[in-house]
Gaussian input, Z-matrix of N, CA and C with variables (Angstrom, degrees):
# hf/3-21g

backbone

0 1
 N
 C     1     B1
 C     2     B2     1     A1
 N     3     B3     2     A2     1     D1
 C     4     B4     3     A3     2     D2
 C     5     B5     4     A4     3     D3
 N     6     B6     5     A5     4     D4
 C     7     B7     6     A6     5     D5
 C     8     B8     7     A7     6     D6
 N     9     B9     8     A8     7     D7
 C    10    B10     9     A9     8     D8
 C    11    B11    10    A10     9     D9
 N    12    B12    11    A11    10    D10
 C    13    B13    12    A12    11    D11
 C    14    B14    13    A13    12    D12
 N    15    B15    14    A14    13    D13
 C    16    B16    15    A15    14    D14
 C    17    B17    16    A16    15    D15
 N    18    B18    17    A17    16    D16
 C    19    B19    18    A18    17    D17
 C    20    B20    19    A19    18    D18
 N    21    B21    20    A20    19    D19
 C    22    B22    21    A21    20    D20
 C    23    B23    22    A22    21    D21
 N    24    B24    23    A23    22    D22
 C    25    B25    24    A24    23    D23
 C    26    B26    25    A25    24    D24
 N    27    B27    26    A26    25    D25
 C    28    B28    27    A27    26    D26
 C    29    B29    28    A28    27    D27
 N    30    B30    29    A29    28    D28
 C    31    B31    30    A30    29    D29
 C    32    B32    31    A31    30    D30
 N    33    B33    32    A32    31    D31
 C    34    B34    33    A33    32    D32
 C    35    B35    34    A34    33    D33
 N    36    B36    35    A35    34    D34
 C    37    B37    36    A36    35    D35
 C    38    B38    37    A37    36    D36
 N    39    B39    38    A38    37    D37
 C    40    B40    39    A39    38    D38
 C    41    B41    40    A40    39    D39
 N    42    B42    41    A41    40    D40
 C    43    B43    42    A42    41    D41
 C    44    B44    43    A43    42    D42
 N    45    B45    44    A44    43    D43
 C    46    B46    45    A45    44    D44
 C    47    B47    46    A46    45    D45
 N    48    B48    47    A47    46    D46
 C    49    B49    48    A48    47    D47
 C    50    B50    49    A49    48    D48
 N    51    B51    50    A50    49    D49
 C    52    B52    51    A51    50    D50
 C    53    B53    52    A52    51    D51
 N    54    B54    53    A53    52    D52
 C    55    B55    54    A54    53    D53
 C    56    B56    55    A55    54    D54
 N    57    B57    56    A56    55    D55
 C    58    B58    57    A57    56    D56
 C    59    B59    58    A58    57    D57
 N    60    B60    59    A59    58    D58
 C    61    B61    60    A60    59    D59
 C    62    B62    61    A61    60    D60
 N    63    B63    62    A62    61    D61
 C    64    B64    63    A63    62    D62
 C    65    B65    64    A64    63    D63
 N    66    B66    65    A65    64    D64
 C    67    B67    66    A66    65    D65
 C    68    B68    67    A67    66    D66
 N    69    B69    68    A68    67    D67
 C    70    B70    69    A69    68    D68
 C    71    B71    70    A70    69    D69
 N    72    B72    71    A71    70    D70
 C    73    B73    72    A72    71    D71
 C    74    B74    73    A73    72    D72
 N    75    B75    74    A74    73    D73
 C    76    B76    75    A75    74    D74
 C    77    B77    76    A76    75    D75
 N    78    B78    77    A77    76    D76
 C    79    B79    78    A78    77    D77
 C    80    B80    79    A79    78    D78
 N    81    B81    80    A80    79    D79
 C    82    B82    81    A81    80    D80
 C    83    B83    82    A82    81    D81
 N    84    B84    83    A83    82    D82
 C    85    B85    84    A84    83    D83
 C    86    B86    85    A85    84    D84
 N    87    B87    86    A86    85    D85
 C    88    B88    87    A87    86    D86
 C    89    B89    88    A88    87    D87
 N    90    B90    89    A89    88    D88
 C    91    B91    90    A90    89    D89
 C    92    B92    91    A91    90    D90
 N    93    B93    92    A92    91    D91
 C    94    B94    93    A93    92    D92
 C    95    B95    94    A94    93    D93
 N    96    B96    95    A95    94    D94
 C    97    B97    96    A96    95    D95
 C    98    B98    97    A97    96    D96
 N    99    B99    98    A98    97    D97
 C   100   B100    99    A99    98    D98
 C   101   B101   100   A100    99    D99
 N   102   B102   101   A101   100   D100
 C   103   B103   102   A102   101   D101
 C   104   B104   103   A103   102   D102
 N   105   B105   104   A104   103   D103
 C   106   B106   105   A105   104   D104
 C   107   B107   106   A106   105   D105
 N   108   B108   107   A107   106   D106
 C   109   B109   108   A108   107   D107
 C   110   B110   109   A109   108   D108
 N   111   B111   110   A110   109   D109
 C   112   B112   111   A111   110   D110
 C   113   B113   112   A112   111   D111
 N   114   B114   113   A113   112   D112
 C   115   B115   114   A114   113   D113
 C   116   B116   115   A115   114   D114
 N   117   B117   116   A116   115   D115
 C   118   B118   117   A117   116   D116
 C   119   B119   118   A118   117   D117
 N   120   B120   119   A119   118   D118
 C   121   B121   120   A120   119   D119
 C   122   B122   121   A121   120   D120
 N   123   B123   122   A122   121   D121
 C   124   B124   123   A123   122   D122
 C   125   B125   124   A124   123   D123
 N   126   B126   125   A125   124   D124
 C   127   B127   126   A126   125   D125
 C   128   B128   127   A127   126   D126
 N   129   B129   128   A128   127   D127
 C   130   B130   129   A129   128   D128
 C   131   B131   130   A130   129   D129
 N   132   B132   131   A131   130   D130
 C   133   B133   132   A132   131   D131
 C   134   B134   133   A133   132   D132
 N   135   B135   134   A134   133   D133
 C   136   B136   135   A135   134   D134
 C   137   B137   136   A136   135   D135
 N   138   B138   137   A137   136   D136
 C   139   B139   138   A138   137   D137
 C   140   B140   139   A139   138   D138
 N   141   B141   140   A140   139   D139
 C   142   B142   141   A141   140   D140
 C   143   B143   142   A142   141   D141
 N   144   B144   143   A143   142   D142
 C   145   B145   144   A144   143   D143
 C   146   B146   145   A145   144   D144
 N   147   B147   146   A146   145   D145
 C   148   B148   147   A147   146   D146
 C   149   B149   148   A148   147   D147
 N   150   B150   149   A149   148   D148
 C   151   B151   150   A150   149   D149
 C   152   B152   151   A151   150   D150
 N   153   B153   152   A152   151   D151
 C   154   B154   153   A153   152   D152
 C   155   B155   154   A154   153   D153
 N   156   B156   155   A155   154   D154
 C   157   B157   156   A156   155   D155
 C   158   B158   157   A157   156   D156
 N   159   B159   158   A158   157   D157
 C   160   B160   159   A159   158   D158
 C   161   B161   160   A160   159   D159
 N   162   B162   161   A161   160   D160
 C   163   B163   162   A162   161   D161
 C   164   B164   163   A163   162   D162
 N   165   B165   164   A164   163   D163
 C   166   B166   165   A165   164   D164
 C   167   B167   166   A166   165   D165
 N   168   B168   167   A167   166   D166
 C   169   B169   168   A168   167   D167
 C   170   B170   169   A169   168   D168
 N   171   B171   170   A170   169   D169
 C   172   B172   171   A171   170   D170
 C   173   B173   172   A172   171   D171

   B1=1.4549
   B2=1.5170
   B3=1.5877
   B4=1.3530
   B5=1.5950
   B6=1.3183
   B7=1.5494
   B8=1.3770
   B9=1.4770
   B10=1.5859
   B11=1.6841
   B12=1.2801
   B13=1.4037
   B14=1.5870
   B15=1.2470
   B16=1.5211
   B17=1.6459
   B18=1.2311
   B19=1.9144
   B20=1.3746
   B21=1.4682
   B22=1.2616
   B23=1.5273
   B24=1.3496
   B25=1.7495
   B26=1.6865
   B27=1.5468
   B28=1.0977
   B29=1.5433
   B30=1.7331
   B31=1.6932
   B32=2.0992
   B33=1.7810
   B34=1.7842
   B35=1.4132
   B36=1.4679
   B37=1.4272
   B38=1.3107
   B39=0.8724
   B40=1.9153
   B41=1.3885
   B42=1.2710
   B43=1.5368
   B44=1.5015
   B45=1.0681
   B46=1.6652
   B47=1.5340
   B48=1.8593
   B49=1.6769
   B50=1.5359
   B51=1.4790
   B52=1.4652
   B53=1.3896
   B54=1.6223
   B55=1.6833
   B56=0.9725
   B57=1.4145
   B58=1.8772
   B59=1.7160
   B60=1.1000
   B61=1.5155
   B62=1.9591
   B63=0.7783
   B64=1.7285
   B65=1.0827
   B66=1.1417
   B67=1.4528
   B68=1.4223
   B69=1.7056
   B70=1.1643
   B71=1.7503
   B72=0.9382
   B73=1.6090
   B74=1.5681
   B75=1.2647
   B76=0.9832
   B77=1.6991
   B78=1.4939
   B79=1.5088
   B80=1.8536
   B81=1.4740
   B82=1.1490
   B83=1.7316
   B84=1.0646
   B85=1.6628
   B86=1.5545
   B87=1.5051
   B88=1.0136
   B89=1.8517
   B90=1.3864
   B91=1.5957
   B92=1.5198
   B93=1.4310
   B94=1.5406
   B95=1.7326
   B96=1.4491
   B97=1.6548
   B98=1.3966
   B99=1.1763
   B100=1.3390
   B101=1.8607
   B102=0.8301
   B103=1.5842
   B104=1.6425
   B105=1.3954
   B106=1.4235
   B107=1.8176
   B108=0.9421
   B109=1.7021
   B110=1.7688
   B111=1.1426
   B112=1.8658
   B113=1.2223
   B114=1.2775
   B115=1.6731
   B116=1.3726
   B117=1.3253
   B118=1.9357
   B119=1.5817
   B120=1.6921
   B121=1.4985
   B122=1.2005
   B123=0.7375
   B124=1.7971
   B125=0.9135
   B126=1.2698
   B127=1.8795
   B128=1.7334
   B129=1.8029
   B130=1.8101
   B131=1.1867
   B132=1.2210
   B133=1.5889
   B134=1.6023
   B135=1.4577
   B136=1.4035
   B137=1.5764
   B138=1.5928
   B139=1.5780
   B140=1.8819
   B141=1.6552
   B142=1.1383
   B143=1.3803
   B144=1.4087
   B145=1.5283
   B146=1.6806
   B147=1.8928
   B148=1.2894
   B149=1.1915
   B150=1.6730
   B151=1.1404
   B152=2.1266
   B153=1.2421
   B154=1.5383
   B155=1.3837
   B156=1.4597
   B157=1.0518
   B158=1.6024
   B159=0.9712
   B160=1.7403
   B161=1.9788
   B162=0.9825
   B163=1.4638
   B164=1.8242
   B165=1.7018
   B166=1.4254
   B167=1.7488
   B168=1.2928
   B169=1.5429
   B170=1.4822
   B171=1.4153
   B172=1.4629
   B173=1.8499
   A1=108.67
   A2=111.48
   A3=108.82
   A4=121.14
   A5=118.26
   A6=115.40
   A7=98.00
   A8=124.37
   A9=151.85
   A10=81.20
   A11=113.38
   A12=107.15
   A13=122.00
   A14=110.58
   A15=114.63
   A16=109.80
   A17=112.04
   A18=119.90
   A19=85.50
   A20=99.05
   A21=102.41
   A22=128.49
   A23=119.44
   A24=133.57
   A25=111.77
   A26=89.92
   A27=116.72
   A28=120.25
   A29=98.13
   A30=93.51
   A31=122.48
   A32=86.03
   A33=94.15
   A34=110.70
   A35=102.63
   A36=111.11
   A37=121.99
   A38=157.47
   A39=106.01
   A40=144.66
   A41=105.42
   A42=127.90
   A43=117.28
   A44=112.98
   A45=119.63
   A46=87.50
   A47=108.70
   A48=94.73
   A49=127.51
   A50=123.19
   A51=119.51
   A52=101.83
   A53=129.80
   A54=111.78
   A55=137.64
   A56=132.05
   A57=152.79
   A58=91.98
   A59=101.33
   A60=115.95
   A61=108.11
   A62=92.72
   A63=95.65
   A64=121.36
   A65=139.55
   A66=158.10
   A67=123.00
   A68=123.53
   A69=78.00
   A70=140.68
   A71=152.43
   A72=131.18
   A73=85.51
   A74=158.19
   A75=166.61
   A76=107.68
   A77=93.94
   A78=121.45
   A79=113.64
   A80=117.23
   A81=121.05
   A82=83.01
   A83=146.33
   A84=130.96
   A85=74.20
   A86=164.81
   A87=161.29
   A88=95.42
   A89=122.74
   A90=99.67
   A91=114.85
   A92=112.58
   A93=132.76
   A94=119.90
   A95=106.93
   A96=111.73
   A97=131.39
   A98=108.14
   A99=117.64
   A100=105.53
   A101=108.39
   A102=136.04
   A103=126.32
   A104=124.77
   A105=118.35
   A106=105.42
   A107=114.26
   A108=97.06
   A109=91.45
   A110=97.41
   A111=113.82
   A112=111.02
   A113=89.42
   A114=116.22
   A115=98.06
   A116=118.55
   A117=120.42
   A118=88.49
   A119=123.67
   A120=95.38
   A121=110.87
   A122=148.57
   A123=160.60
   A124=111.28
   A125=107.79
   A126=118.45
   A127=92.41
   A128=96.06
   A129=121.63
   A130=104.39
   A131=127.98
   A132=136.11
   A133=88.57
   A134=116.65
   A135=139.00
   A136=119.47
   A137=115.66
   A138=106.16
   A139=90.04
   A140=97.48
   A141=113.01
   A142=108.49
   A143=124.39
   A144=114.60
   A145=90.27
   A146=105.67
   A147=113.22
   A148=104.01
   A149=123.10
   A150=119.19
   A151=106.65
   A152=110.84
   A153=123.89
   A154=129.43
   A155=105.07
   A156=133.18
   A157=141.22
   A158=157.54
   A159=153.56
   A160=86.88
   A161=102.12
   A162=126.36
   A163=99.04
   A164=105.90
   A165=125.54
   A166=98.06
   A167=123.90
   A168=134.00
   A169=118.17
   A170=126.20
   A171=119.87
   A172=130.65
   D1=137.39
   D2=178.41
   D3=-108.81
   D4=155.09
   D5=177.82
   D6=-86.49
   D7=178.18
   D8=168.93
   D9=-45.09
   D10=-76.46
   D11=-160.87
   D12=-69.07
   D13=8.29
   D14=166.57
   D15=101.11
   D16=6.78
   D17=-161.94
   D18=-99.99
   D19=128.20
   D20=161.33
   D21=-71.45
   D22=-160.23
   D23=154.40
   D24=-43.17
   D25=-71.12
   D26=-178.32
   D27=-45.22
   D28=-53.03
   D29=-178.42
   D30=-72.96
   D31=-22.65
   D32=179.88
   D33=-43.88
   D34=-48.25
   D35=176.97
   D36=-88.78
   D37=-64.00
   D38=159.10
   D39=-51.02
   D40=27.51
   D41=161.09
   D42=-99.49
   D43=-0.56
   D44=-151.76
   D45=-113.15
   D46=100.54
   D47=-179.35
   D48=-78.00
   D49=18.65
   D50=169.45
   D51=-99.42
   D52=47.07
   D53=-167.15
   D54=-2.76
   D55=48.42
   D56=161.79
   D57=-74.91
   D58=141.65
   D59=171.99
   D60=-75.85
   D61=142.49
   D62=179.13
   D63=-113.37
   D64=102.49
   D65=-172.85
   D66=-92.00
   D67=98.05
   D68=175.18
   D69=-109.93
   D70=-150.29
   D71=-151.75
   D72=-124.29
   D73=-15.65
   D74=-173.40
   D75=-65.14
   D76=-73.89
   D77=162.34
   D78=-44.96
   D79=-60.31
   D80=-157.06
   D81=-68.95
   D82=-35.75
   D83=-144.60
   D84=-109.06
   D85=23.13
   D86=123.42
   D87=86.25
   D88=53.37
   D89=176.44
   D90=91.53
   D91=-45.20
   D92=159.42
   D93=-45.67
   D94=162.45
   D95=150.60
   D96=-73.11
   D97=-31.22
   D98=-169.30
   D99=-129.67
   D100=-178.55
   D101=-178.96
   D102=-173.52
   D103=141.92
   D104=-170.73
   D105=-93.13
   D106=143.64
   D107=167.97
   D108=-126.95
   D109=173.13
   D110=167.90
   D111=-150.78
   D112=143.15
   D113=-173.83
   D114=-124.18
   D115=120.41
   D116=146.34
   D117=52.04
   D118=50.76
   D119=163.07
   D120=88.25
   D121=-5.61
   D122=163.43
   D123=-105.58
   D124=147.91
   D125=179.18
   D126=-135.05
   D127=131.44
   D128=178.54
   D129=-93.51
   D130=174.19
   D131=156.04
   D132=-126.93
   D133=124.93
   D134=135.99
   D135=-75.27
   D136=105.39
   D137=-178.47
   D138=-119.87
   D139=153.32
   D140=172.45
   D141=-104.08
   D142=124.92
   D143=-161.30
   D144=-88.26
   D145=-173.09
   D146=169.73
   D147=-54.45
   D148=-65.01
   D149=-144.00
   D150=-86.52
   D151=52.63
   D152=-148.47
   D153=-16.40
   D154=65.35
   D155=118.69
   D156=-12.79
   D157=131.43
   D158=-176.33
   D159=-117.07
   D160=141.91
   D161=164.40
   D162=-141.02
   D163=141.59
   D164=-166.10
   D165=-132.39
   D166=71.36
   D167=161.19
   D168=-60.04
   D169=126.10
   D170=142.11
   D171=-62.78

């Protein structure tokens, strides 16, 4: 996936000088409001509100 400026996924994050992976929430909810993630056996809801916002549900 590319930004306005042509950087991918890939490049955001090795641009990012605390090496945290960079994700972004746009992508992960695919076009959507929401997206599922899992952790250890658990399943989250990531919602993007109207006012875009991130909300992190169990």
């Amino acid at each position: 996936m590319s930004s306005a400026t042509g950087a991918t996924v890939a490049d955001r994050v090795h641009e990012n000088p605390s090496g945290e992976g960079v994700h972004d929430a746009r992508a992960l909810t695919a076009g959507a409001q929401t997206a599922r993630i899992m952790l250890d056996g658990q399943s989250y809801t990531l919602r993007i509100t109207r006012a875009g916002k991130l909300i992190l549900t169990k």
